[in-house]
mmCIF file of the N, C-alpha and C atoms, coordinates in Angstrom:
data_MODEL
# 
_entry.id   MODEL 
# 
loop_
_atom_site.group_PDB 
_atom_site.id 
_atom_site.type_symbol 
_atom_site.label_atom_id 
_atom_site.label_alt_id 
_atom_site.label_comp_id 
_atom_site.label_asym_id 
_atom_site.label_entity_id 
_atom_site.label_seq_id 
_atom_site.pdbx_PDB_ins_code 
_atom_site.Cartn_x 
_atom_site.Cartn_y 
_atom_site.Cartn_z 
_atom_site.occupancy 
_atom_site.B_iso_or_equiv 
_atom_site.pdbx_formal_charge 
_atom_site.auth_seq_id 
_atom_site.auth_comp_id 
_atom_site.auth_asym_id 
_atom_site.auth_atom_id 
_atom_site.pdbx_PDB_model_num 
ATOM 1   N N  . UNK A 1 1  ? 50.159 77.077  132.852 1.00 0.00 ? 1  UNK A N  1 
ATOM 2   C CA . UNK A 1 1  ? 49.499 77.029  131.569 1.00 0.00 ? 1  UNK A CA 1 
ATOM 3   C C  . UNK A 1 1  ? 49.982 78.149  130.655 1.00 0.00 ? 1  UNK A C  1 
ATOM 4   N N  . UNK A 1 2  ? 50.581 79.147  131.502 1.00 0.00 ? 2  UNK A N  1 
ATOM 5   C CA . UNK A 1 2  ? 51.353 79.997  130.600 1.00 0.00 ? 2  UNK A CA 1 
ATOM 6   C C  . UNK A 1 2  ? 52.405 79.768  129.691 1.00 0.00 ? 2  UNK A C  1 
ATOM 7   N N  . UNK A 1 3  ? 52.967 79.127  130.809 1.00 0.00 ? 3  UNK A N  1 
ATOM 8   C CA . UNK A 1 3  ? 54.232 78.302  129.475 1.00 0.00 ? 3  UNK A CA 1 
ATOM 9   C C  . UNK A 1 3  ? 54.653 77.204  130.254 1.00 0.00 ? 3  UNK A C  1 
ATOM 10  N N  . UNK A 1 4  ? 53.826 76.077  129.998 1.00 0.00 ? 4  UNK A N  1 
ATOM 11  C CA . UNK A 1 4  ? 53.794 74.796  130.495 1.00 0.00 ? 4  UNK A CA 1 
ATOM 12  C C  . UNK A 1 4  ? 55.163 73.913  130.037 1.00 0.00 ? 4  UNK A C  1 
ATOM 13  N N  . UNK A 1 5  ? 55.856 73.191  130.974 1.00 0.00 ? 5  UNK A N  1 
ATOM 14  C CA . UNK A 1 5  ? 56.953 72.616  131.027 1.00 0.00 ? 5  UNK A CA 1 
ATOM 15  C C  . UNK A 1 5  ? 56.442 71.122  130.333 1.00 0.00 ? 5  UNK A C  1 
ATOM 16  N N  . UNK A 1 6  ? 55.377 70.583  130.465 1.00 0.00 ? 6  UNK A N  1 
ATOM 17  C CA . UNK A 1 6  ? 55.243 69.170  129.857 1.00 0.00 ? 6  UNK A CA 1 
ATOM 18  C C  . UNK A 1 6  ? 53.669 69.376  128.633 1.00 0.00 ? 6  UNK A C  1 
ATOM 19  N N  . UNK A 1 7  ? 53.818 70.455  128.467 1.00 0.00 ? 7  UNK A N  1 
ATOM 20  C CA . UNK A 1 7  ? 52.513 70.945  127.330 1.00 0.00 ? 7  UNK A CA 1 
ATOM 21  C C  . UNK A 1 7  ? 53.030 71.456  126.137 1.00 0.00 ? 7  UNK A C  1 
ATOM 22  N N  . UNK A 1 8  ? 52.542 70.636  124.499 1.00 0.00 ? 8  UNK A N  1 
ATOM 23  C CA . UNK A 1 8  ? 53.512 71.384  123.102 1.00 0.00 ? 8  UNK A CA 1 
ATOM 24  C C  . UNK A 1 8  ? 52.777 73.034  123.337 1.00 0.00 ? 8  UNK A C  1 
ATOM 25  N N  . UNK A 1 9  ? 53.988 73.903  123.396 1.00 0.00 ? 9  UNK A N  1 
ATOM 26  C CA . UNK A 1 9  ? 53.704 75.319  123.288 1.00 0.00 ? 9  UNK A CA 1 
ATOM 27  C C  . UNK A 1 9  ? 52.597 75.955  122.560 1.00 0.00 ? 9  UNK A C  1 
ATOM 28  N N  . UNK A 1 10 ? 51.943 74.895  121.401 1.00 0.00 ? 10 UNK A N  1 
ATOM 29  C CA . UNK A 1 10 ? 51.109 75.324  120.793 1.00 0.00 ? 10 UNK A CA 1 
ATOM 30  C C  . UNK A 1 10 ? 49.814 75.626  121.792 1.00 0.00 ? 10 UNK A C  1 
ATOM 31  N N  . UNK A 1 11 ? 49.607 74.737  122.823 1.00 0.00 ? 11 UNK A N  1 
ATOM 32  C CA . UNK A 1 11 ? 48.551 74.653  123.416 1.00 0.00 ? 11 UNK A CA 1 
ATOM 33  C C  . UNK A 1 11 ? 48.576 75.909  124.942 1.00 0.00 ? 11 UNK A C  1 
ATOM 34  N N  . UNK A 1 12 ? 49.484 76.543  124.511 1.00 0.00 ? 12 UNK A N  1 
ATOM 35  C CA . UNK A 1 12 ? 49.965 77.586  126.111 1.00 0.00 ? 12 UNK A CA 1 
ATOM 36  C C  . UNK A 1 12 ? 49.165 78.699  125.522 1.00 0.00 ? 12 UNK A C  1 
ATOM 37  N N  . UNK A 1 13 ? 48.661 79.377  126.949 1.00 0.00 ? 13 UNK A N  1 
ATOM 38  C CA . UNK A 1 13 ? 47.811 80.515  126.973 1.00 0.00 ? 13 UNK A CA 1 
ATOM 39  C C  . UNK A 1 13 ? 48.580 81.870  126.041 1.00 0.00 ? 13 UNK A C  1 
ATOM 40  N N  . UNK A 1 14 ? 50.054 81.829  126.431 1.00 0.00 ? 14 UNK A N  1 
ATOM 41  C CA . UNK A 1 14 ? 50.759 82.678  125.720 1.00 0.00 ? 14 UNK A CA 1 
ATOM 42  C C  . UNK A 1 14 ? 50.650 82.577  123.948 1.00 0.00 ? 14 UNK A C  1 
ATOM 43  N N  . UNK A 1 15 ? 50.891 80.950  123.745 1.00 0.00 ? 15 UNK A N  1 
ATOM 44  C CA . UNK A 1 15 ? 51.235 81.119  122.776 1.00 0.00 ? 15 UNK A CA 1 
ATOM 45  C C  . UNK A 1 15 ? 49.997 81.852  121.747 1.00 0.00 ? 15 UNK A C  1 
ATOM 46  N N  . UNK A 1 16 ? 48.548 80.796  122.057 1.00 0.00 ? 16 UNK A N  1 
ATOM 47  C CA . UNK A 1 16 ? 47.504 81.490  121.884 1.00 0.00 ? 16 UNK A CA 1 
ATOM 48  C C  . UNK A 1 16 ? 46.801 83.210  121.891 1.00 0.00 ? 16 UNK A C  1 
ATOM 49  N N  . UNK A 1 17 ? 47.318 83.564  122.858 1.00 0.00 ? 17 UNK A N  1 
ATOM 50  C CA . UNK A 1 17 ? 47.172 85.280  123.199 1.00 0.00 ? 17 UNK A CA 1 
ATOM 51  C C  . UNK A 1 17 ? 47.552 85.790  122.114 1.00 0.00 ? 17 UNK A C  1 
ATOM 52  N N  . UNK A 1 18 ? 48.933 85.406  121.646 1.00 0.00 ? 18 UNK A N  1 
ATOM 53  C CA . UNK A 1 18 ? 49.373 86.305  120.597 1.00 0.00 ? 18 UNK A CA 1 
ATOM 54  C C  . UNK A 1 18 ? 48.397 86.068  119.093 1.00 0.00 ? 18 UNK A C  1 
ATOM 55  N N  . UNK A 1 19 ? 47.947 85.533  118.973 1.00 0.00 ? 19 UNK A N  1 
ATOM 56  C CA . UNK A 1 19 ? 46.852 85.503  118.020 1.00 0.00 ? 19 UNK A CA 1 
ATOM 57  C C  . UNK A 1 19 ? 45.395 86.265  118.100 1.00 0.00 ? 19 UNK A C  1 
ATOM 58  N N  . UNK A 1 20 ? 45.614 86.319  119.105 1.00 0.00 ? 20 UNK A N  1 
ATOM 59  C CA . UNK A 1 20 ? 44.438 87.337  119.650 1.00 0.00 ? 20 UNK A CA 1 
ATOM 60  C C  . UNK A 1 20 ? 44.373 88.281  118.973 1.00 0.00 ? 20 UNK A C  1 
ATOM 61  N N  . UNK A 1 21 ? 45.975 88.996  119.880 1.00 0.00 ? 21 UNK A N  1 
ATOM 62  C CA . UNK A 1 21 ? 46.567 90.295  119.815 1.00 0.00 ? 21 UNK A CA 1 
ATOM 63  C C  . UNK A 1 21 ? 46.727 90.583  118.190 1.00 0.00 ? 21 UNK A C  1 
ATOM 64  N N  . UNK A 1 22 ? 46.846 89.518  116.954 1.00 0.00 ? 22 UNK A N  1 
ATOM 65  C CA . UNK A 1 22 ? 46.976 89.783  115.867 1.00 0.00 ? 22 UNK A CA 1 
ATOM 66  C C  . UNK A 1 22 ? 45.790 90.213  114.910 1.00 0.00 ? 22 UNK A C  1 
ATOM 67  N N  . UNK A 1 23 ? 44.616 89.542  115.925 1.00 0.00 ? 23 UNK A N  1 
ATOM 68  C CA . UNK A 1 23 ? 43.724 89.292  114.944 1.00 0.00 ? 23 UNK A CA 1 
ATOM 69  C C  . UNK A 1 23 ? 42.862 91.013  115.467 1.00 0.00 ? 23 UNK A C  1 
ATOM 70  N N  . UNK A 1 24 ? 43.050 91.545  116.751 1.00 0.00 ? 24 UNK A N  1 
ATOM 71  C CA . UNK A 1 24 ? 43.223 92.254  117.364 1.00 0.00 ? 24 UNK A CA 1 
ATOM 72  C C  . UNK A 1 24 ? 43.896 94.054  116.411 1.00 0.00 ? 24 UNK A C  1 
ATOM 73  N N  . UNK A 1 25 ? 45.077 93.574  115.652 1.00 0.00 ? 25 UNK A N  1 
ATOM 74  C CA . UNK A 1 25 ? 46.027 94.714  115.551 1.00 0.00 ? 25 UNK A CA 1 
ATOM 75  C C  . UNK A 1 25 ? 45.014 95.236  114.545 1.00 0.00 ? 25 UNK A C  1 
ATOM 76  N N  . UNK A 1 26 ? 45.843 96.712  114.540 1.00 0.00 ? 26 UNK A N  1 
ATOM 77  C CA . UNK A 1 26 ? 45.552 97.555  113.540 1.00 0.00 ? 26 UNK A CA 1 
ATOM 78  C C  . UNK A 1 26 ? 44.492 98.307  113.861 1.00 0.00 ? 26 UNK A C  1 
ATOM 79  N N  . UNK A 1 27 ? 44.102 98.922  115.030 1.00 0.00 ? 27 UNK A N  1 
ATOM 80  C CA . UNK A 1 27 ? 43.228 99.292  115.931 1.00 0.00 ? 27 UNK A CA 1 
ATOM 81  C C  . UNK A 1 27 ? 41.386 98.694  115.596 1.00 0.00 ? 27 UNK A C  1 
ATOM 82  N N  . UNK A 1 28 ? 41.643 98.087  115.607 1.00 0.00 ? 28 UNK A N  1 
ATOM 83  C CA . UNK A 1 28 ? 40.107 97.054  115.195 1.00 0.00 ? 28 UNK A CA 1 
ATOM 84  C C  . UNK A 1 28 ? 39.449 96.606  116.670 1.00 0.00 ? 28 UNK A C  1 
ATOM 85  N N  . UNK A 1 29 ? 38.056 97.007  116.518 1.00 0.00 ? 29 UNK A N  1 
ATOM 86  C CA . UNK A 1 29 ? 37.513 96.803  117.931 1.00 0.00 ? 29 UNK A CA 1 
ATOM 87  C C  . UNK A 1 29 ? 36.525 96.185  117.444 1.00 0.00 ? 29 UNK A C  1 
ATOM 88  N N  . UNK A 1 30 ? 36.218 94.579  118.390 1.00 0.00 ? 30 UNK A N  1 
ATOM 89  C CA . UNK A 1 30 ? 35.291 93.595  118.218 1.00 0.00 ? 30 UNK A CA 1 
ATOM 90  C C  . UNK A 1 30 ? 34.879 92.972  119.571 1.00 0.00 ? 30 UNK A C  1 
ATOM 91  N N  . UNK A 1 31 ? 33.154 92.869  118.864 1.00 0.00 ? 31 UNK A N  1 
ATOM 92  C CA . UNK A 1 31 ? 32.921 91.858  119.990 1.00 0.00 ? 31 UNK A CA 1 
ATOM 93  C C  . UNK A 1 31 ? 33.319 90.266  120.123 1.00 0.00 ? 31 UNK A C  1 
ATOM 94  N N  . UNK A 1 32 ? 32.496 89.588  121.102 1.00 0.00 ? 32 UNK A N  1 
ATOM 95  C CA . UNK A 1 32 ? 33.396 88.600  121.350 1.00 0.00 ? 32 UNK A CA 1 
ATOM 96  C C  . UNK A 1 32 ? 33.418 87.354  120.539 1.00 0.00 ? 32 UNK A C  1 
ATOM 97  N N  . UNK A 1 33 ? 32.072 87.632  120.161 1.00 0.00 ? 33 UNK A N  1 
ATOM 98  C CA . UNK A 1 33 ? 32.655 86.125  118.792 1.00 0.00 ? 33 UNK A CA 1 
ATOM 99  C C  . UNK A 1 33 ? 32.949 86.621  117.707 1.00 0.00 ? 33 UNK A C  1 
ATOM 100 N N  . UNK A 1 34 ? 32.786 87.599  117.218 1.00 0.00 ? 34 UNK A N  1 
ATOM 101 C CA . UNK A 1 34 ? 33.541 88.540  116.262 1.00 0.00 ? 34 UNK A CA 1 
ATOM 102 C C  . UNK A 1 34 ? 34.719 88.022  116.498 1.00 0.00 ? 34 UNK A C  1 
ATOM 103 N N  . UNK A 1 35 ? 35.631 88.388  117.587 1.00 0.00 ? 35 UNK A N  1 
ATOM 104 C CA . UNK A 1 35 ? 37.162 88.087  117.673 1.00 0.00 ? 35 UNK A CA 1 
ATOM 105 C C  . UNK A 1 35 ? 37.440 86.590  117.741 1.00 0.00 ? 35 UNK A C  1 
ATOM 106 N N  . UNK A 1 36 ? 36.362 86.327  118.461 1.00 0.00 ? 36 UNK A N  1 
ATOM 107 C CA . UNK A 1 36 ? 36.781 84.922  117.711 1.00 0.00 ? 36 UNK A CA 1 
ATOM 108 C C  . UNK A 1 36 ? 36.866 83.477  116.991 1.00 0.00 ? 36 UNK A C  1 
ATOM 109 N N  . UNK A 1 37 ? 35.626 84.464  116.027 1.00 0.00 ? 37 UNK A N  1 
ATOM 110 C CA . UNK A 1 37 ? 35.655 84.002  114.711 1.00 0.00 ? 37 UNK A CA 1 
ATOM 111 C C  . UNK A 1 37 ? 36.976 84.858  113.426 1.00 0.00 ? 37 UNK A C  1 
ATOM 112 N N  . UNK A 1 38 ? 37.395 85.596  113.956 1.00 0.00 ? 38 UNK A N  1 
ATOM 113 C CA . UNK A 1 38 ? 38.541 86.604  113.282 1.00 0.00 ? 38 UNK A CA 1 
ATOM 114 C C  . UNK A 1 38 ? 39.649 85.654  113.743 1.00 0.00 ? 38 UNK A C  1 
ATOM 115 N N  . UNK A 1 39 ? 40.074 85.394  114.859 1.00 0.00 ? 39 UNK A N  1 
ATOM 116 C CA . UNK A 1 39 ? 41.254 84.721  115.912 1.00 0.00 ? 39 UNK A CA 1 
ATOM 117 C C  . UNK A 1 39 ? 41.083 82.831  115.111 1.00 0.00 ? 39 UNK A C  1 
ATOM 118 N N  . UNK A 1 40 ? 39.778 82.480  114.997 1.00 0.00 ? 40 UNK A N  1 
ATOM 119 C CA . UNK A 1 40 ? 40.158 81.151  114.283 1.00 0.00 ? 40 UNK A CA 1 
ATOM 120 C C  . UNK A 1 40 ? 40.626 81.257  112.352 1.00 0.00 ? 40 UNK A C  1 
ATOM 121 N N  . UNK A 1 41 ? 40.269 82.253  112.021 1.00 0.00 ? 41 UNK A N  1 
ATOM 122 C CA . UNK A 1 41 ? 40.995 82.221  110.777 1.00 0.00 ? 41 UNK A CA 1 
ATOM 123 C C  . UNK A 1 41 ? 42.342 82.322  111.026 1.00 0.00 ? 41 UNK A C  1 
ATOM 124 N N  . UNK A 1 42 ? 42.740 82.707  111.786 1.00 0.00 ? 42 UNK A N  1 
ATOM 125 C CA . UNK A 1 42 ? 44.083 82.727  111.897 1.00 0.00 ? 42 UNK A CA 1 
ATOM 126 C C  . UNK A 1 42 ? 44.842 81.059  112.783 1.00 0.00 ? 42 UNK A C  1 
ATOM 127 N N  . UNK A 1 43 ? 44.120 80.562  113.283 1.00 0.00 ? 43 UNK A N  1 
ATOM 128 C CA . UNK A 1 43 ? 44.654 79.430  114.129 1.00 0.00 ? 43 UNK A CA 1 
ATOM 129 C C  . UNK A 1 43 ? 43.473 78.668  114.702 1.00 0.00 ? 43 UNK A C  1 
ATOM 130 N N  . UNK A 1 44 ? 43.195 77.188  114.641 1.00 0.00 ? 44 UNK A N  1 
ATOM 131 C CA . UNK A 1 44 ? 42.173 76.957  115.035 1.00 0.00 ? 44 UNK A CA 1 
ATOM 132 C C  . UNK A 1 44 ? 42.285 76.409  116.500 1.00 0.00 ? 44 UNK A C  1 
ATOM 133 N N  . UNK A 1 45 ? 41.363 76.942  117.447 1.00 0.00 ? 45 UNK A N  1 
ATOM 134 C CA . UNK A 1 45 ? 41.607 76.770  118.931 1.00 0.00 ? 45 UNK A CA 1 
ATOM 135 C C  . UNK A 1 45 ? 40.047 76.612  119.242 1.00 0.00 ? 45 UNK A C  1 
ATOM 136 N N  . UNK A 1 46 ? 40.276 75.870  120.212 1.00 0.00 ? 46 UNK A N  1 
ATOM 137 C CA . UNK A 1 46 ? 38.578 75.530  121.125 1.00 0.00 ? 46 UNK A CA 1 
ATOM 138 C C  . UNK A 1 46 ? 38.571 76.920  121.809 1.00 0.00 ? 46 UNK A C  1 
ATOM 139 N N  . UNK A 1 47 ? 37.210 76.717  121.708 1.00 0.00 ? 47 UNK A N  1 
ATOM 140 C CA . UNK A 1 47 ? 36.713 78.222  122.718 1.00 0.00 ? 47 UNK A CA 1 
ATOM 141 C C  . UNK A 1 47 ? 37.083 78.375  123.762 1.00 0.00 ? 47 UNK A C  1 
ATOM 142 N N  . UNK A 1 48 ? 37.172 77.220  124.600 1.00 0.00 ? 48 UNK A N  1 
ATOM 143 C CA . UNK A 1 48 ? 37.870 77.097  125.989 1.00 0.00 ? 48 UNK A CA 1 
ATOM 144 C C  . UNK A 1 48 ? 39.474 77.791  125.980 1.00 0.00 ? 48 UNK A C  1 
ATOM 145 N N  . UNK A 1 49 ? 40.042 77.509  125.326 1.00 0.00 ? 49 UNK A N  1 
ATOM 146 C CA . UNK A 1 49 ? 41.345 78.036  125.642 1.00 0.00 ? 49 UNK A CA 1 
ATOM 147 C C  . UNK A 1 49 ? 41.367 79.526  124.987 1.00 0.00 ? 49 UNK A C  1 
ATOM 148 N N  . UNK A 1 50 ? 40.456 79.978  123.665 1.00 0.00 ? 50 UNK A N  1 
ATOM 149 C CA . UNK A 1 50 ? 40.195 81.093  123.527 1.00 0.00 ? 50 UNK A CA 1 
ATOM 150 C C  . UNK A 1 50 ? 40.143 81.617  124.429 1.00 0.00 ? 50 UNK A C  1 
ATOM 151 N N  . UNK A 1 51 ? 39.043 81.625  125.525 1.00 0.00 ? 51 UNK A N  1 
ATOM 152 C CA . UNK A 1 51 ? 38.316 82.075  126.479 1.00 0.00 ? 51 UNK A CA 1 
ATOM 153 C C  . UNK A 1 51 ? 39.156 82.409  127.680 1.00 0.00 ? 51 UNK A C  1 
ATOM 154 N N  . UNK A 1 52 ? 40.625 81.698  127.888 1.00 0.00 ? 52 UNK A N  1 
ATOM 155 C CA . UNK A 1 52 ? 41.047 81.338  128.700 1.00 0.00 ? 52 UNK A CA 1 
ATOM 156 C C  . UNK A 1 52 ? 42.349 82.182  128.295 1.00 0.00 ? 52 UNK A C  1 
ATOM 157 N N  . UNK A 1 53 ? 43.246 82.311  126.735 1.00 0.00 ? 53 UNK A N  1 
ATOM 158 C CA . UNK A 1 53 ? 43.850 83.404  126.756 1.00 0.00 ? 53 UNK A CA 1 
ATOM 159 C C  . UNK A 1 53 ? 43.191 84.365  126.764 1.00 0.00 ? 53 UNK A C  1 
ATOM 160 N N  . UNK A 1 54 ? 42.255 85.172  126.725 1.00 0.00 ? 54 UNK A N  1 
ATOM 161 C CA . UNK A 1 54 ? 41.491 86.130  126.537 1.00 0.00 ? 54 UNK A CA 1 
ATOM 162 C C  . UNK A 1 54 ? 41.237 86.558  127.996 1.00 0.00 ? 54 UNK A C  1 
ATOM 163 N N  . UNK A 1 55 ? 41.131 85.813  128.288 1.00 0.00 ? 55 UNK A N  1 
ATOM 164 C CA . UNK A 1 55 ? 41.054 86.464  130.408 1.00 0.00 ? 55 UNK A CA 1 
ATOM 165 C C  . UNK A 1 55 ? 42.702 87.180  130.792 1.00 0.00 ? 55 UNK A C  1 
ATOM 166 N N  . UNK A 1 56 ? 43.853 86.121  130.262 1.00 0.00 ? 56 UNK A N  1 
ATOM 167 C CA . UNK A 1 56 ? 44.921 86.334  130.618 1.00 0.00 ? 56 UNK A CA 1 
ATOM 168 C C  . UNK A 1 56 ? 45.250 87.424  130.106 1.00 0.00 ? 56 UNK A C  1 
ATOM 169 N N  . UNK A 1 57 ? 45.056 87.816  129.200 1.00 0.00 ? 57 UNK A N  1 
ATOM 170 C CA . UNK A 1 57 ? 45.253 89.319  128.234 1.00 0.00 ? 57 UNK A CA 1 
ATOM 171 C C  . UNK A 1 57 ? 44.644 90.710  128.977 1.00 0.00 ? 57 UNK A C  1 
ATOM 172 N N  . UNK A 1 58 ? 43.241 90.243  129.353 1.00 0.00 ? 58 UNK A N  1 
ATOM 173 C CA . UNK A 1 58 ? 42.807 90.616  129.840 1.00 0.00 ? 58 UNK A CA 1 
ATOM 174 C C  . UNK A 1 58 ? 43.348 90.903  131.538 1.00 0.00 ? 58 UNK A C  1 
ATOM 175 N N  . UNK A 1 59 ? 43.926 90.172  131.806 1.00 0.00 ? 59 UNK A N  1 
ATOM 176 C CA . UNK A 1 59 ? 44.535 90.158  133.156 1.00 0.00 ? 59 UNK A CA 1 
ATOM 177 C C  . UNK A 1 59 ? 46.090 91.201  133.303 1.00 0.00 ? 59 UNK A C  1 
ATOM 178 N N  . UNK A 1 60 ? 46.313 91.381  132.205 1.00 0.00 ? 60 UNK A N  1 
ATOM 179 C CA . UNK A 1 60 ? 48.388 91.764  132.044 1.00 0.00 ? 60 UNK A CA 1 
ATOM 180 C C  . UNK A 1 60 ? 47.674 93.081  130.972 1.00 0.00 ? 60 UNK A C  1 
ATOM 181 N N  . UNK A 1 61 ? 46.551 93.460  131.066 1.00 0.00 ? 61 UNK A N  1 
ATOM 182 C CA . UNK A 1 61 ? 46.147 94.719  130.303 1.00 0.00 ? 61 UNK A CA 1 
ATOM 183 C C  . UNK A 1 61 ? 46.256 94.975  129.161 1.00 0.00 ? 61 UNK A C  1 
ATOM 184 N N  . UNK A 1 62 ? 46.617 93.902  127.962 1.00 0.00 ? 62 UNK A N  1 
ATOM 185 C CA . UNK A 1 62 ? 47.251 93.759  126.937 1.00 0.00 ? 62 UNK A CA 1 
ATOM 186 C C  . UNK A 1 62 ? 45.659 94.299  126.020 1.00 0.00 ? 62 UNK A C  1 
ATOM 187 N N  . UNK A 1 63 ? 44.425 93.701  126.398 1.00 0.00 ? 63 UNK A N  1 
ATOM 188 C CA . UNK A 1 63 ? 43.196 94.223  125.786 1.00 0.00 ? 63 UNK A CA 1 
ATOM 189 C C  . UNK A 1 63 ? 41.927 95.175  127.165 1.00 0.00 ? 63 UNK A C  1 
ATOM 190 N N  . UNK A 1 64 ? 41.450 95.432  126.385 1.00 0.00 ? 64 UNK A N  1 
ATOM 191 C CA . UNK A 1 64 ? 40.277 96.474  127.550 1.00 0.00 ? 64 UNK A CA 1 
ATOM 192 C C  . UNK A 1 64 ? 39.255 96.011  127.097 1.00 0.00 ? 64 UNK A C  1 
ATOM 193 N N  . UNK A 1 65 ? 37.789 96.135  127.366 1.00 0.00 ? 65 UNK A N  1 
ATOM 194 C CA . UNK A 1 65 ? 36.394 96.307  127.030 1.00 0.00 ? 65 UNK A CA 1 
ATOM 195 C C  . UNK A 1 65 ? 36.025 97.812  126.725 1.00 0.00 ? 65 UNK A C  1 
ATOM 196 N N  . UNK A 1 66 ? 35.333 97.986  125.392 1.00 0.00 ? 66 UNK A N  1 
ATOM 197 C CA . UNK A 1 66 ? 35.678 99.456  125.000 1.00 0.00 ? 66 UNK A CA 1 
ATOM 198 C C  . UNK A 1 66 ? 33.806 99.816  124.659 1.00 0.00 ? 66 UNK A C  1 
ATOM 199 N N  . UNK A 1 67 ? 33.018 99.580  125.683 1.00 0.00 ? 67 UNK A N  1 
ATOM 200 C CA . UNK A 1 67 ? 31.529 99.420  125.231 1.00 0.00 ? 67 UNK A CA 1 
ATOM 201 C C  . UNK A 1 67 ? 31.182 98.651  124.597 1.00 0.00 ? 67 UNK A C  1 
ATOM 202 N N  . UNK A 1 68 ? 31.326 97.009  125.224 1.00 0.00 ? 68 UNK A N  1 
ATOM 203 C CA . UNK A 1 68 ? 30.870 96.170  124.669 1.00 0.00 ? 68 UNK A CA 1 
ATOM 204 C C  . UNK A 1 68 ? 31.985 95.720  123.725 1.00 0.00 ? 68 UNK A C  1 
ATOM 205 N N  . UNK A 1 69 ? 32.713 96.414  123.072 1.00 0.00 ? 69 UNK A N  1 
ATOM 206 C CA . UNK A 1 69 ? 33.715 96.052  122.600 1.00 0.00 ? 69 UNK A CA 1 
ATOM 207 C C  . UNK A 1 69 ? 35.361 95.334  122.920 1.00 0.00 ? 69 UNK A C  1 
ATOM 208 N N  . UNK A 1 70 ? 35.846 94.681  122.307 1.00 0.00 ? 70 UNK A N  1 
ATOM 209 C CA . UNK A 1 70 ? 37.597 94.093  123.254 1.00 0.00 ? 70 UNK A CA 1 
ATOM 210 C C  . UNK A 1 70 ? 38.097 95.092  122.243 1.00 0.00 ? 70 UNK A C  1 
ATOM 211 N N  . UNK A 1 71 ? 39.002 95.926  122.557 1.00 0.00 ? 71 UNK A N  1 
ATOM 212 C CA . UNK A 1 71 ? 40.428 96.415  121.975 1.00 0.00 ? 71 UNK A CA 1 
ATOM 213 C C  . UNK A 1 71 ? 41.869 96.265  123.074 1.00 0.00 ? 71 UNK A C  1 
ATOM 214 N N  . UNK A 1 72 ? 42.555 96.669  121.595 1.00 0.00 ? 72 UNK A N  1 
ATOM 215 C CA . UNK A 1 72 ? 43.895 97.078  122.561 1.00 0.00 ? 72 UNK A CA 1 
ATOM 216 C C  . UNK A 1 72 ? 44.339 97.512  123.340 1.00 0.00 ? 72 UNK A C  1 
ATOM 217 N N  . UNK A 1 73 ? 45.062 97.473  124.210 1.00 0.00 ? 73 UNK A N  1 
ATOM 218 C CA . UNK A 1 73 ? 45.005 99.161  125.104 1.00 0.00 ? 73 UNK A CA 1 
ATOM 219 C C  . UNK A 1 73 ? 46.156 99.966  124.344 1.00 0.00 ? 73 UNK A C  1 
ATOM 220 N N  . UNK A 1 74 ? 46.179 101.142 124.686 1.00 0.00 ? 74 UNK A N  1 
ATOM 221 C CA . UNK A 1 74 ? 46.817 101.872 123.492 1.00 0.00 ? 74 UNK A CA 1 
ATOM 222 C C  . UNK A 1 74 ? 48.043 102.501 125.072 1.00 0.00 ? 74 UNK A C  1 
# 
């Protein structure tokens, strides 16, 4: 699901993440529907796969929990 061989890329955890990570930049720390209600202005995605890059990010250290908060890791 990361980068699925018979899935349009639009729908891959990767491709999604990076929208995260955008909506994310500029050291901005949010909670979780905060980010992603921030993350659908930028691209519109079901919560499910939100939810689902957001673990993976979460998994490769790309974001932290900062008291309740998601940021970057720096």
């Amino acid at each position: 699901m990361l980068l699925p061989k018979d899935v349009h890329p639009e729908n891959s955890l990767y491709f999604n993440g990076a929208y995260i990570i955008q909506a994310l930049s500029g050291g901005k720390s949010m909670g979780f529907m905060d980010l992603y209600l921030a993350t659908r202005e930028l691209r519109d995605m079901p919560i499910a796969i939100f939810v689902l890059a957001l673990d993976w990010l979460f998994l490769a250290t790309v974001v932290h929990d900062q008291s309740g908060n998601i940021e970057l890791c720096s």
